[in-house]
C-alpha positions as CSV (number, residue, x, y, z in Angstrom):
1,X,16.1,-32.1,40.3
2,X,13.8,-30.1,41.3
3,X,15.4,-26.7,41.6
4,X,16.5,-27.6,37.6
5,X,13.1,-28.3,36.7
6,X,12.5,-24.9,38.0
7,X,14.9,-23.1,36.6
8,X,14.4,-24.6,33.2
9,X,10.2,-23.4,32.8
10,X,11.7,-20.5,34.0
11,X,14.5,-19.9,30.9
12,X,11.5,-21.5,28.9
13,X,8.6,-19.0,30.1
14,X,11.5,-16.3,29.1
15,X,12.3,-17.4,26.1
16,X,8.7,-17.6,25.2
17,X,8.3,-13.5,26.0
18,X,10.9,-12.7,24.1
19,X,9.6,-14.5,21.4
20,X,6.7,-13.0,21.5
21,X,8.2,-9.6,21.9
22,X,10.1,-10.4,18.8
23,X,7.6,-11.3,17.0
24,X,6.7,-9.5,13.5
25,X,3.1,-8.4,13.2
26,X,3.5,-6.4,9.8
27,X,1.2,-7.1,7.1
28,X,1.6,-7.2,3.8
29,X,0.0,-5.0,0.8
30,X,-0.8,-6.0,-2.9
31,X,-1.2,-3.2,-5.5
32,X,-2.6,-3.9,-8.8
33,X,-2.6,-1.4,-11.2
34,X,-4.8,-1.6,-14.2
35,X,-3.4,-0.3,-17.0
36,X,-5.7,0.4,-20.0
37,X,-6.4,2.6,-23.4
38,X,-10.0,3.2,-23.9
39,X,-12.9,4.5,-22.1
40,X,-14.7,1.3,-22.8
41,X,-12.0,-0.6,-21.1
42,X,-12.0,1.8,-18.4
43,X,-15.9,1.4,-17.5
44,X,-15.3,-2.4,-17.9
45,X,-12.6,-2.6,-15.4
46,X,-14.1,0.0,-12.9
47,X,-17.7,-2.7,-13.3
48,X,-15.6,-5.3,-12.7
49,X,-14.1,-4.6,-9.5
50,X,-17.3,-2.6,-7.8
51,X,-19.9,-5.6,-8.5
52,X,-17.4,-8.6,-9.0
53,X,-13.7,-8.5,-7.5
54,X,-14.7,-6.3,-4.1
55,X,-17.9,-7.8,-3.0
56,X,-15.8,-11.1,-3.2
57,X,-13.2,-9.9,-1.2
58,X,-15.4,-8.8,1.4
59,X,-17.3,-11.8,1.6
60,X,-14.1,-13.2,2.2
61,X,-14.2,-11.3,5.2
62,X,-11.5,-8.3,3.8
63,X,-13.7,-4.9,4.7
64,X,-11.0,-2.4,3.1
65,X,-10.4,-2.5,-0.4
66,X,-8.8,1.0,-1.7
67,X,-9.7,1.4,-5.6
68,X,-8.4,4.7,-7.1
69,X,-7.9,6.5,-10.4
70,X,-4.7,8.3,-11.6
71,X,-5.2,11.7,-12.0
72,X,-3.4,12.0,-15.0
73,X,-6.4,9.8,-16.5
74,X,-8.0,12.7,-18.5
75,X,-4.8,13.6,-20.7
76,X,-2.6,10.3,-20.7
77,X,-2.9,8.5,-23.2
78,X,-2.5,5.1,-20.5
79,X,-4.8,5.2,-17.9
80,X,-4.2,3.5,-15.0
81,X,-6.6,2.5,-12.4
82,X,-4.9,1.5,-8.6
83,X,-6.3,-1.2,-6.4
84,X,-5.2,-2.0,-3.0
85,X,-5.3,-4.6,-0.6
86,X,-3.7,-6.0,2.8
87,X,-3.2,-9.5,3.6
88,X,-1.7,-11.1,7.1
89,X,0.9,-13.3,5.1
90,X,1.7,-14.1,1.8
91,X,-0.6,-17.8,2.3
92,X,-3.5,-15.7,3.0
93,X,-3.3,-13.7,-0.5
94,X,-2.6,-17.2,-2.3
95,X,-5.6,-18.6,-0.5
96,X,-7.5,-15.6,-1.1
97,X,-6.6,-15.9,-5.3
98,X,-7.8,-19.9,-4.9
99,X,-11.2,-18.8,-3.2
100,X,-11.9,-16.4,-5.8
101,X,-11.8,-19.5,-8.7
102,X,-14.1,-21.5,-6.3
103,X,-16.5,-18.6,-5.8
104,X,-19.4,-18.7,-8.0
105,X,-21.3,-15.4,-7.4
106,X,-17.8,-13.6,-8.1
107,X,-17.5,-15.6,-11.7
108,X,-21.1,-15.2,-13.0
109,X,-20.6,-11.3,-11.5
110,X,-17.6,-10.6,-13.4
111,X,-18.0,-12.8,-16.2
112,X,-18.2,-10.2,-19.0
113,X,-14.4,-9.3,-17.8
114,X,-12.9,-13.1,-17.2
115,X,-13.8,-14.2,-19.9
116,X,-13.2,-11.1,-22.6
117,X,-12.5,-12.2,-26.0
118,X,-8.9,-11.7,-27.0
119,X,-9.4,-9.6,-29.7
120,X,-11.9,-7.3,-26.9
121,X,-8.9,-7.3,-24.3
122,X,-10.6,-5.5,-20.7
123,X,-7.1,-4.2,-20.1
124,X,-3.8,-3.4,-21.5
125,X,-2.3,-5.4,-18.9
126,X,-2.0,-5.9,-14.9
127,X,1.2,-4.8,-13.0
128,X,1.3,-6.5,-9.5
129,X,3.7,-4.8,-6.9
130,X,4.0,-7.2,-3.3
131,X,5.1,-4.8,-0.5
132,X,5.2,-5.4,3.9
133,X,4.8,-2.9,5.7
134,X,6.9,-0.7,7.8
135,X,7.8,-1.4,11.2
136,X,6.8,1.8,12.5
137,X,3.4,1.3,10.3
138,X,2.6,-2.3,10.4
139,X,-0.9,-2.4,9.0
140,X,-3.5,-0.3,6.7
141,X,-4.6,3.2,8.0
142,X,-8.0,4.6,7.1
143,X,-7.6,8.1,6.6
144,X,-9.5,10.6,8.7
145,X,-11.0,13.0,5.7
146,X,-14.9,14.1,6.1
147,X,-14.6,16.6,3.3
148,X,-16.6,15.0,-0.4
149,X,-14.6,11.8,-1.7
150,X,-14.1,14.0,-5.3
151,X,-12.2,16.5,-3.6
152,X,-9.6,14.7,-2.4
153,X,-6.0,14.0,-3.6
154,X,-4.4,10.8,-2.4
155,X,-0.6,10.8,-3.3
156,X,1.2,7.4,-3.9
157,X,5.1,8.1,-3.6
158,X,7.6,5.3,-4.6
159,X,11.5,5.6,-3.8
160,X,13.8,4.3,-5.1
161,X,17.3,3.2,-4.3
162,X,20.7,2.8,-5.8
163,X,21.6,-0.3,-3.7
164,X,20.0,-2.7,-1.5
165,X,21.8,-1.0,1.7
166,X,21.1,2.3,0.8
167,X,17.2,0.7,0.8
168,X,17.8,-0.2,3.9
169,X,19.3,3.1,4.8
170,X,16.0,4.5,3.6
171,X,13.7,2.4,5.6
172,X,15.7,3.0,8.8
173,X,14.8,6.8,7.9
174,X,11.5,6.2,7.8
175,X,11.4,4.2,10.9
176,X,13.7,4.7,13.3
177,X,14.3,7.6,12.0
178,X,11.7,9.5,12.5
179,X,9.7,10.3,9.0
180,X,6.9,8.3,10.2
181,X,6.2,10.0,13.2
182,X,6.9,13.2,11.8
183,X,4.1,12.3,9.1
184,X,1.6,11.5,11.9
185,X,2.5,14.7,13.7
186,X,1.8,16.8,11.0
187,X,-1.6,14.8,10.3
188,X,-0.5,13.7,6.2
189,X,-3.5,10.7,7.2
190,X,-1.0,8.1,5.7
191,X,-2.7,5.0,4.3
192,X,0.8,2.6,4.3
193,X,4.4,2.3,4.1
194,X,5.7,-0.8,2.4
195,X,8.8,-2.2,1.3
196,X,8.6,-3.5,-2.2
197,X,9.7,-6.9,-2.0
198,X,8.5,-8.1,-5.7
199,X,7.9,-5.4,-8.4
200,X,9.7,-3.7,-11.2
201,X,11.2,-0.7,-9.9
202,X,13.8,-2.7,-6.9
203,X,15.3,-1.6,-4.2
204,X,12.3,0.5,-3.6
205,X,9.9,1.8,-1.1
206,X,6.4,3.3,-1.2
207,X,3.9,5.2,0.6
208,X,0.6,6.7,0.7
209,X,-0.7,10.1,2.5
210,X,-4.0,11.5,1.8
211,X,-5.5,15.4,2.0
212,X,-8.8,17.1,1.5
213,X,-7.7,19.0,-1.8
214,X,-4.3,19.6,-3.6
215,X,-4.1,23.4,-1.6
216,X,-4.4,20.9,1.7
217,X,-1.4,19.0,0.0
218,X,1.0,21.4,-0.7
219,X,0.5,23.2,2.4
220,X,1.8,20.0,4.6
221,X,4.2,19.6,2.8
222,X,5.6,23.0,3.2
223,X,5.3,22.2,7.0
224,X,7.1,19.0,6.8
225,X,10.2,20.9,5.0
226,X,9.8,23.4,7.5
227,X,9.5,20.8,11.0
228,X,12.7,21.1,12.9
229,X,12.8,17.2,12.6
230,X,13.1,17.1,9.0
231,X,16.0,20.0,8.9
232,X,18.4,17.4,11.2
233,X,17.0,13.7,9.7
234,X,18.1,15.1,6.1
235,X,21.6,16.3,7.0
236,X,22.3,12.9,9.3
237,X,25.6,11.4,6.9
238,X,24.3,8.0,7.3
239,X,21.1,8.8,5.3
240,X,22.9,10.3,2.7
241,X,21.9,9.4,-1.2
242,X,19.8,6.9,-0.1
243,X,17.3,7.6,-3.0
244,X,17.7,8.0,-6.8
245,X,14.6,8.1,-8.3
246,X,11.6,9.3,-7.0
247,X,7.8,9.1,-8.8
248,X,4.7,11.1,-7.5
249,X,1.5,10.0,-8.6
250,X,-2.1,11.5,-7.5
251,X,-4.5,9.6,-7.2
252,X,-8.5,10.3,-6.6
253,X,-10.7,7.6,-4.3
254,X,-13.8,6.0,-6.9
255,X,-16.7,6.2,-5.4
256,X,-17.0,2.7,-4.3
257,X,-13.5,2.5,-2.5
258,X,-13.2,1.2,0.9
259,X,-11.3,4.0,1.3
């Protein structure tokens, strides 16, 4: 009896490593994305999350909040303001939203933007895209820039995908692979990967990199076409038209971003 009790904390001490070796520490990202018309909208949002929505998230006990502004801002006629956050699980970001109804201080802060008249709408609307991260990736990375917060160009890059497996064909570049480390290697400062998993452009992936100025931008990436890694990962057959849309947006960090 005794050698059995042995040999079963032993199978149970096993099972518990591999468990635990098994065990899926990615995070998960929320970006909101502000969509709005008018430069009084715009100031309006842009109050709203530096005095109101971040110092509530941070009392909360979230220190990195990314806001940023789309580029195309000056000449679109929709402007679009980005905000991004990570969360351990989905029950921390729905018990994040039910804190934020309880806290005072974040109501009375924001209060000219909750409670907007309809006919003075703060916004044109709110698109919410629900992403977890890569496995190569699994959590937010604070880029590494010292150069003047204007300067810099943050590019978000979604792809996507004309099936589900060729998503998955995607990802598996990304990770396994090899695009992730290749990014690192070539110092892109990456801020996520994430697989969409709730949004309106499915199957699809996105991704962050950062650089000190747009010069700084296209110059990695002409290194990244040109790493030896790159040249075999794009010719490999298995991830072969794995993506059939692509959108690049540039983005600029506001001056009270986390990030």
């Amino acid at each position: 009896m005794k050698k059995i009790s042995l040999l079963l904390l032993a199978v149970s001490a096993l099972m518990t490593v591999y468990a635990q070796s098994k065990k899926d520490d990615r995070v998960f990202f929320q970006l909101k994305i502000y969509n709005y018309s008018t430069t009084q909208q715009g100031e309006g949002i842009h109050r709203f999350l530096k005095d109101s929505y971040l110092p509530a998230l941070h009392r909360q006990g979230y220190k990195y909040i990314g806001v940023f502004s789309d580029l195309s801002n000056d000449t679109g006629s929709v402007k679009k303001i980005y905000v991004l956050e990570e969360y351990a699980s989905i029950e921390k970001l729905l018990a994040s939203d039910q804190k934020l109804l309880e806290d005072k201080a974040y109501q009375a802060a924001g209060a000219d933007h909750l409670n907007a008249s309809p006919d003075q709408q703060p916004f044109s609307r709110i698109e919410t895209i629900l992403m977890k991260a890569f496995r190569y990736a699994p959590r937010l990375m604070l880029p590494d820039l010292k150069n003047p917060r204007e300067n810099r160009v943050y590019e978000l890059r979604s792809y996507e995908s004309p099936t589900q497996m060729k998503l998955v064909s995607k990802v598996h570049m990304f990770n396994e692979g090899g695009e992730v480390p290749l990014f690192k290697r070539l110092e892109f400062n990456s801020v996520f990967y994430g697989e969409v998993i709730a949004g309106s452009k499915m199957p699809n992936l996105m991704y962050m990199t950062t650089f000190e100025d747009m010069a700084s931008r296209e110059s990695h990436w002409v290194q990244f076409f040109d790493a030896p890694e790159w040249k075999i990962l794009v010719v490999k057959p298995e991830y072969q038209k794995n993506v059939s849309h692509a959108d690049i947006i540039f983005l600029r960090p506001t001056p009270y971003s986390d990030y």
